[in-house]
matplotlib code that plots the C-alpha trace (Angstrom):
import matplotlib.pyplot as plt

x = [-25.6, -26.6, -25.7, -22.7, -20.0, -19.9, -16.1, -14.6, -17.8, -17.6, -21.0, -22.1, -25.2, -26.9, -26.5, -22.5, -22.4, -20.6, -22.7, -21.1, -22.6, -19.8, -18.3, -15.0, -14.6, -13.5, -12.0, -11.6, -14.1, -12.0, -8.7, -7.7, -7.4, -6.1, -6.6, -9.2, -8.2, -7.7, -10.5, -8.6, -7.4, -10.8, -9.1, -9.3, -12.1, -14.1, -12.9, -14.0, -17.3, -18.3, -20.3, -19.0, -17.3, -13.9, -14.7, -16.0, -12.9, -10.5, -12.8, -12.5, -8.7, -7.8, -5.6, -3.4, -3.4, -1.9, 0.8, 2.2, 1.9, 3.5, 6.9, 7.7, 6.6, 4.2, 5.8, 3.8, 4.7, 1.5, -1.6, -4.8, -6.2, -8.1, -10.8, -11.7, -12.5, -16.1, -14.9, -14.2, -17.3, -16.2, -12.7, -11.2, -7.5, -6.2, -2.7, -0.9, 2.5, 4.4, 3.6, 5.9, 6.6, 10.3, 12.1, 14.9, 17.8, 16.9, 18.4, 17.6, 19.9, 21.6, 19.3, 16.8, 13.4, 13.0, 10.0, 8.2, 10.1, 12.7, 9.7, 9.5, 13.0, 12.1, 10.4, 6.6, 6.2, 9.0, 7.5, 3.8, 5.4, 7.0, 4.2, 1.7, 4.2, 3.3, -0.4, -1.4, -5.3, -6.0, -6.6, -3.3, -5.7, -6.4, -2.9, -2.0, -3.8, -2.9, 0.6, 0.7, -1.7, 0.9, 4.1, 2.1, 0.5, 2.8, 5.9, 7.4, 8.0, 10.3, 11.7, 12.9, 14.0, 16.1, 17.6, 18.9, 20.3, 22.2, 23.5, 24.3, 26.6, 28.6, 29.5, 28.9, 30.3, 28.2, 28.7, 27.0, 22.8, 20.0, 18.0, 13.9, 14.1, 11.4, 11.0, 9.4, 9.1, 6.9, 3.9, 0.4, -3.0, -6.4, -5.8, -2.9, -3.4, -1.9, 1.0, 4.5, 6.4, 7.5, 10.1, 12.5, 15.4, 18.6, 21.9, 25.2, 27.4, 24.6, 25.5, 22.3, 22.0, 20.9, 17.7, 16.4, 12.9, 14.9, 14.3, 17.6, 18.1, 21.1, 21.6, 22.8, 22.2, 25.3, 27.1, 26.9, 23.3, 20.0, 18.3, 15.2, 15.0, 12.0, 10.5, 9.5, 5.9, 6.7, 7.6, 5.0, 5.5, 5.1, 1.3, 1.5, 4.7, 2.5, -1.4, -0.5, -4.2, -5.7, -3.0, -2.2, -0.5, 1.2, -0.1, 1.8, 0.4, 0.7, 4.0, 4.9, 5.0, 1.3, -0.3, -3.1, -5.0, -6.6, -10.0, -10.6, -7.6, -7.6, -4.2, -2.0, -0.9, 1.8, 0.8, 1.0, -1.7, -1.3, -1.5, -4.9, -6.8, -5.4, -6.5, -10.1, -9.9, -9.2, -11.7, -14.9, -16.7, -17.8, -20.0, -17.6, -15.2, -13.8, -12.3, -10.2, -9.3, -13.2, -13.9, -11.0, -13.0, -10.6, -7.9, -9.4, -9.9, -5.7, -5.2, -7.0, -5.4, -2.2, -2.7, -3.9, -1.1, 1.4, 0.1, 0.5, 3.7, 4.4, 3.0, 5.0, 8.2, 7.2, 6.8, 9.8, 11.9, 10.4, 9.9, 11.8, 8.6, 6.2, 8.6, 9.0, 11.4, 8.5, 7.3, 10.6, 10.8, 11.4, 8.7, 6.0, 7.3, 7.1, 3.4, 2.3, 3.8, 5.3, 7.6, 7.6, 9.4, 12.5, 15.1, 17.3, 14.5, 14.2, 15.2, 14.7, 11.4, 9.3, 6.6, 2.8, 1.0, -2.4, -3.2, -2.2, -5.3, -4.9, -2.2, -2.0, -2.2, -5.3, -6.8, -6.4, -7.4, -10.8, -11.6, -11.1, -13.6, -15.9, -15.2, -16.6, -19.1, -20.1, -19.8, -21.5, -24.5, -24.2, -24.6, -23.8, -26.8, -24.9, -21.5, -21.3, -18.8, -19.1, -17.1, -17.7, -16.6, -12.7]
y = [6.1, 9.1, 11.8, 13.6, 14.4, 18.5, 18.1, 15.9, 15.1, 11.5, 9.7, 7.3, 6.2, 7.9, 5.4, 6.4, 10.0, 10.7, 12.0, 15.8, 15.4, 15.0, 11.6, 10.2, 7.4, 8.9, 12.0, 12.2, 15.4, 17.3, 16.6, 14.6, 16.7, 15.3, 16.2, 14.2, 11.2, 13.2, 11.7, 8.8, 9.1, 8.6, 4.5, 3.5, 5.2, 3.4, -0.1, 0.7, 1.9, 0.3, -3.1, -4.1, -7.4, -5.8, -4.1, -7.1, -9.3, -6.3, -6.4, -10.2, -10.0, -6.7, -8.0, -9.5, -6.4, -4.9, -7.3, -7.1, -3.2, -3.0, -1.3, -2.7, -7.0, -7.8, -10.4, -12.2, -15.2, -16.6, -16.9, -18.7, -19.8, -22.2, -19.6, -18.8, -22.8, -21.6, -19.6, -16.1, -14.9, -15.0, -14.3, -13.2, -12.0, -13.7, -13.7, -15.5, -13.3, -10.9, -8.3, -6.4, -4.6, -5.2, -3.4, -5.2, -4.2, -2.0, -5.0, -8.1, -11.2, -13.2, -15.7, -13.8, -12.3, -8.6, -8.1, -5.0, -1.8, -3.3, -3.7, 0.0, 0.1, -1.5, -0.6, -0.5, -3.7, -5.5, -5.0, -5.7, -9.3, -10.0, -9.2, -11.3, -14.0, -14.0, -13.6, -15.4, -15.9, -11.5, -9.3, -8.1, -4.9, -4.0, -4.5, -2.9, 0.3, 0.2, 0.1, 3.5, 4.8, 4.4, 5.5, 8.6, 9.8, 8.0, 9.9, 7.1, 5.5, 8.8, 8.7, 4.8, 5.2, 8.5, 6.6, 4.1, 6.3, 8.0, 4.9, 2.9, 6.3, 5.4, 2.5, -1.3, -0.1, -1.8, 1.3, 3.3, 4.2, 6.5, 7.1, 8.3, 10.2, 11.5, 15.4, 16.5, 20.4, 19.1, 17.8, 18.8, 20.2, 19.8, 23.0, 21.8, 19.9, 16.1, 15.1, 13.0, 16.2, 14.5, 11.9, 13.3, 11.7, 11.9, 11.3, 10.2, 13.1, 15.1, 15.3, 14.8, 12.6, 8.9, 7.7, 4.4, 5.7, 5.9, 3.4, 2.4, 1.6, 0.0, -0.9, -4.5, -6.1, -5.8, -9.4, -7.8, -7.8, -9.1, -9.6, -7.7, -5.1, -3.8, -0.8, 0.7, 1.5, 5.0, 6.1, 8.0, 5.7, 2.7, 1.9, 4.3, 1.9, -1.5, -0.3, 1.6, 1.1, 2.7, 5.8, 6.0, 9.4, 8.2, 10.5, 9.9, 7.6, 7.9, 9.2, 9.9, 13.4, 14.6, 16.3, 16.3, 19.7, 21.8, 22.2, 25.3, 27.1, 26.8, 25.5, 21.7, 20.4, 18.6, 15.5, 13.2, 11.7, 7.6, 5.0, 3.6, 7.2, 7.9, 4.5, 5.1, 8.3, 7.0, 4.0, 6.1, 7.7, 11.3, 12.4, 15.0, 11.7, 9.1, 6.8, 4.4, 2.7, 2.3, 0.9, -1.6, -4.5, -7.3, -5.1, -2.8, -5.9, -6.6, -2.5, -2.7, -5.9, -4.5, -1.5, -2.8, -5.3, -2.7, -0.4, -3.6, -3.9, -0.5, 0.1, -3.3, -1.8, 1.1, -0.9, -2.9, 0.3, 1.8, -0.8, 1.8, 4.4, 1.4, 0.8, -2.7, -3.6, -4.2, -7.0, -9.2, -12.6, -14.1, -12.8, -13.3, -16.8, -17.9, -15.6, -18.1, -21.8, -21.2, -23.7, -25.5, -22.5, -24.0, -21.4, -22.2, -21.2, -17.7, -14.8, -11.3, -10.8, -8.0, -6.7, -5.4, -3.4, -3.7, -0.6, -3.0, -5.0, -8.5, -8.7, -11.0, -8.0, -6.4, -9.6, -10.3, -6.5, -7.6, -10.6, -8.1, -6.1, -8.4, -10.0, -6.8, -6.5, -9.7, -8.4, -5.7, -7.2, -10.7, -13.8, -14.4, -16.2, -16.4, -16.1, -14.9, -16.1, -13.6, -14.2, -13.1, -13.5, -12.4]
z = [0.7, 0.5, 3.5, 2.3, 4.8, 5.0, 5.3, 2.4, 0.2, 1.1, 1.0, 4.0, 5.4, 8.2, 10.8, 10.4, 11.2, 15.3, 18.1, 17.4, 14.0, 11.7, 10.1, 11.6, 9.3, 5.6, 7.1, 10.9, 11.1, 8.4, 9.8, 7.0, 3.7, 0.4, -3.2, -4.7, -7.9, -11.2, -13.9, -15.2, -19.2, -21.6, -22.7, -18.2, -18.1, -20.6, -19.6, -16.0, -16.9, -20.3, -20.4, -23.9, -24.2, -24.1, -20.6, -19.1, -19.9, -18.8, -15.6, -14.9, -15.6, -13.9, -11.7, -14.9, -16.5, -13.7, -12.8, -16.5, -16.6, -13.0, -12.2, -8.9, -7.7, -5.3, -3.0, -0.2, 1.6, 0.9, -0.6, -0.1, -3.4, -1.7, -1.1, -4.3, -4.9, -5.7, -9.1, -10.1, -9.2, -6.1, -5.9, -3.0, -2.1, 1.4, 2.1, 5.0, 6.4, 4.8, 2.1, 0.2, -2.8, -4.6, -7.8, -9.3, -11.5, -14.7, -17.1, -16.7, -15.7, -18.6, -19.8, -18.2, -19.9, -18.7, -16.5, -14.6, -15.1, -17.4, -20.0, -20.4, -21.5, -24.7, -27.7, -27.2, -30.1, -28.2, -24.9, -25.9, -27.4, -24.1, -22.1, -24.0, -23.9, -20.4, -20.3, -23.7, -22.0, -22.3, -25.2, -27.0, -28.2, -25.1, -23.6, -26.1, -25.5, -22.1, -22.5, -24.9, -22.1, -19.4, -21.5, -22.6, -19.0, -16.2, -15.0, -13.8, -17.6, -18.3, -15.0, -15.6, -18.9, -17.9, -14.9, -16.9, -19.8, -16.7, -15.6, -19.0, -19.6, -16.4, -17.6, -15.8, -12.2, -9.8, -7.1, -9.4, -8.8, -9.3, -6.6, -6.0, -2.9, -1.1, -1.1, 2.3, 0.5, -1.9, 0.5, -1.2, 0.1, -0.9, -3.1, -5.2, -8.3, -7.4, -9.0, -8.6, -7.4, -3.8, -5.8, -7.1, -9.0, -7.5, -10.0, -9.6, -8.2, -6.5, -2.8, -0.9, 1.9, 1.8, 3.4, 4.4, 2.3, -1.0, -4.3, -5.3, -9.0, -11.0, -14.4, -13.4, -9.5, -7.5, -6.7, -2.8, -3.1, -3.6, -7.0, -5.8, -3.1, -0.7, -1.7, 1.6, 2.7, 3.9, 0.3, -1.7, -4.5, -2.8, -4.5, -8.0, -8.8, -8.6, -9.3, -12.6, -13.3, -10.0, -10.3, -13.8, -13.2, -10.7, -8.0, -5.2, -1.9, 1.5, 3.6, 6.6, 5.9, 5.5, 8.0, 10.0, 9.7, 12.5, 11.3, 14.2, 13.2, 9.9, 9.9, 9.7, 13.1, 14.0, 13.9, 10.6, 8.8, 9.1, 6.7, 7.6, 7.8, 4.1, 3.0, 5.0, 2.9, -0.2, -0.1, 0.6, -2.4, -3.5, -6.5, -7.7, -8.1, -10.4, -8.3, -10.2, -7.1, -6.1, -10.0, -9.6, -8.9, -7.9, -7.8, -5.3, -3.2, -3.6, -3.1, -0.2, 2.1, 0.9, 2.8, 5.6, 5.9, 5.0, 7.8, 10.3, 8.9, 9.8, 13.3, 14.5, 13.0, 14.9, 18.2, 17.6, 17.3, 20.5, 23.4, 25.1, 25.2, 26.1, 29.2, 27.8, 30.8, 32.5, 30.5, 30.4, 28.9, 32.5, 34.5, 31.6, 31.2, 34.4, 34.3, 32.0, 32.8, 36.3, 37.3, 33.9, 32.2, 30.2, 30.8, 28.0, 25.8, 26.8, 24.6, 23.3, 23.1, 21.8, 23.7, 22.1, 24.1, 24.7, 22.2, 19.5, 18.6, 18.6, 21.0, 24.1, 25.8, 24.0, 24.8, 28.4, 28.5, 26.6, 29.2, 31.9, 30.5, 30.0, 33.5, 35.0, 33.2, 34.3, 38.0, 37.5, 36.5, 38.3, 36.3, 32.3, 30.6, 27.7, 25.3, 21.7, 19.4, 16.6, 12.9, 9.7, 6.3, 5.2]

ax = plt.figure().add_subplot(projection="3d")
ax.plot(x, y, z, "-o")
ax.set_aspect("equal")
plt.show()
């Protein structure tokens, strides 16, 4: 690799650059501009790029250090440790279903040991005990140094630990919360220095409106609600709150509020930059860069489906908020019913249904739409010799 993309720096292959001469895949042709990964602090650094003992383990175990260092839960439905049968040399991260990131109370249960963001609560000793309680197979140095690395250079650990001396001074009323709101007059450019400036903490009394984007804390869980809650994907600190080791400033991640920028008019557009162009953005390298999320071994492989499932997640929310716009009338459950199995349709079995269309890839729709293709293609150049069945590795 080594072209370098005249608009963001990223380094591809020849073979990858578009007919007009620029690359679309790491920054659409410029339209996607966002400030590059600060250098990570000198005690990441050195464990991603060393080859002493003590960087290989931290290396093979990544993933564990992250999990115990983590603010927020990763919770999937499931997944597939049967792939990585062959050893850790080739591990793998496959999930089956749902995704999500969840945030709990800021105390623990009674009975309870505390756990992601309730750790940094306690003493650093305390927290370092509890932590190795949990992960007795790594290195209590390096977890160690980790940990003070976090609480020194993470917003977040201040933020925490100020919510919850907010809400212990109101008392145990369960109506009581701090929220992390997002900001929209705090997007950033390529020209501004990143930082967690787009969350903001938002304290009992202050009237601002609710929104469905906002992290809700409480000192204890509420008996009207769940133990953990969803952190949604459209917040900004949906990925710095879980993968403290690939944002350990806890830049922010992708919203819904970043903009796509008009490369001929020097300006940003109207239209938003989406979830899987600033993942694309993120995963490709540049020389001038120290990607933490590029050096993150097995955890860049987790960072990575989890933002391709989250940006699934998002575009059928999307679709299942809108059938309206993709005149989903059309489409009803009858007519595609009896479509499909004619006069075996059990009519008792019909129901709501939600309709894909064929812009969604891998729908029935995106299918059928593919066989048509390939139909007239077929017509067009008479008879088919041959069909390939093309897979490839997960």
């Amino acid at each position: 690799m080594d072209i370098i993309c005249s608009d963001c720096n990223a380094l591809h292959w020849k073979a990858e650059r578009a007919q007009k001469g620029h690359f679309g895949l790491c920054c659409d042709g410029g339209q996607v501009q966002l400030p590059i990964l600060r250098e990570p602090p000198r005690t990441l650094r050195g464990l991603f790029a060393s080859q002493d003992p003590t960087a290989v383990e931290f290396r093979e175990n990544i993933t564990q250090y992250n999990a115990a260092l983590a603010f927020t839960s990763l919770g999937v439905d499931e997944v597939d440790h049967a792939i990585n049968r062959y050893g850790p040399k080739h591990w793998v991260f496959r999930i089956h279903g749902n995704l999500r990131h969840l945030s709990g109370a800021l105390c623990a249960p009674p009975g309870e040991s505390p756990s992601y963001s309730q750790l940094y609560l306690y003493d650093p000793t305390s927290a370092l005990r509890l932590r190795m309680d949990r992960n007795p197979n790594i290195r209590q140095s390096t977890m160690k140094q980790l940990q003070d690395m976090i609480s020194s250079v993470n917003p977040y650990t201040r933020m925490y630990q100020h919510a919850y001396e907010v809400l212990r001074d109101r008392g145990d009323f369960e109506d009581v919360s701090v929220r992390l709101q997002v900001m929209p007059g705090n997007d950033r450019r390529r020209y501004n220095l990143p930082s967690s400036e787009e969350v903001a903490m938002i304290l009992p009394g202050d009237h601002i409106p609710k929104d469905s984007r906002d992290i809700v804390l409480h000192k204890r869980t509420p008996s009207d609600q769940p133990p953990l809650l969803r952190i949604t994907e459209r917040h900004p600190a949906y990925s710095p709150l879980h993968y403290v080791l690939l944002f350990p400033y806890g830049d922010s991640g992708w919203h819904e509020n970043i903009p796509l920028y008009d490369v001929e008019r020097g300006c940003p557009k109207q239209k938003r930059v989406s979830q899987s162009r600033y993942a694309a953005f993120r995963l490709h390298p540049r020389r001038e860069e120290f990607s933490s999320i590029l050096h993150g071994g097995r955890l860049l492989q987790q960072y990575a489906v989890d933002m391709w499932a989250s940006a699934e997640q998002n575009k059928l929310n999307y679709l299942y908020h809108n059938q309206g716009k993709f005149r989903a009338t059309v489409y009803s459950g009858l007519e595609d019913a009896v479509a499909t199995r004619g006069s075996e349709v059990d009519l008792g079995s019909l129901g709501k249904r939600i309709v894909l269309p064929s812009s969604h890839i891998g729908s029935s729709r995106h299918m059928q739409q593919r066989f048509q293709d390939a139909m007239a293609i077929a017509r067009y150049y008479q008879k088919v010799d041959m069909f390939l069945t093309m897979t490839a590795n997960p």
